[in-house]
N, C-alpha and C positions, 0 to 999 in steps of 0.2 A: 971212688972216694976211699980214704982212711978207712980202712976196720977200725982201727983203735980209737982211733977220732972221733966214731961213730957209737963202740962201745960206752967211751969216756961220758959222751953229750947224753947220751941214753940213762946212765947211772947219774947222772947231775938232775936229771928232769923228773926220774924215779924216785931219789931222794928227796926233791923238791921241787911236786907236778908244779906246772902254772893254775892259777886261779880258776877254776873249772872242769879242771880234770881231775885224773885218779891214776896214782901209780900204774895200776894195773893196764890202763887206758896206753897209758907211754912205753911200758913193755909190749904189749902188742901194736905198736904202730910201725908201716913199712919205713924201710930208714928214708927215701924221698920224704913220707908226712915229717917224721922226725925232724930234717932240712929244714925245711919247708916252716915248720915253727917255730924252731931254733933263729932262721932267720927276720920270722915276723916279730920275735920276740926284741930280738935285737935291731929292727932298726933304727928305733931312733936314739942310740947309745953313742953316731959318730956325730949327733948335732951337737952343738955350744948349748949351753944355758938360755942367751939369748936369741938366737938362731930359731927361726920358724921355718917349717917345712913346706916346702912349694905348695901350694892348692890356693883355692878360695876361702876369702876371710870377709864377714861383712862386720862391720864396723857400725854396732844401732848404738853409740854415743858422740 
């Protein structure tokens, strides 16, 4: 992977942890966790507006 790539995403998450964590938390994470959140964060950024994500959906109306 990208060093820089890697730095950039690190300083982005540093600046502004996700909801539950702590700068400090983001600096010390291996860059795999980093990945790893980065892309949990991001996936569902490539759906449409109205676009539902595959899984199970019950329908009580």
């Amino acid at each position: 992977m990208d060093s820089k790539f890697l730095e950039e995403l690190r300083q982005k998450y540093i600046q502004n942890p996700p909801e539950g964590m702590t700068a400090k938390l983001v600096r010390t994470m291996s860059d795999s966790d980093l990945l790893d959140m980065h892309e949990f964060l991001m996936e569902d950024d490539d759906l449409d507006d109205d676009e539902f994500e595959e899984g199970f959906y019950i329908d009580l109306f």
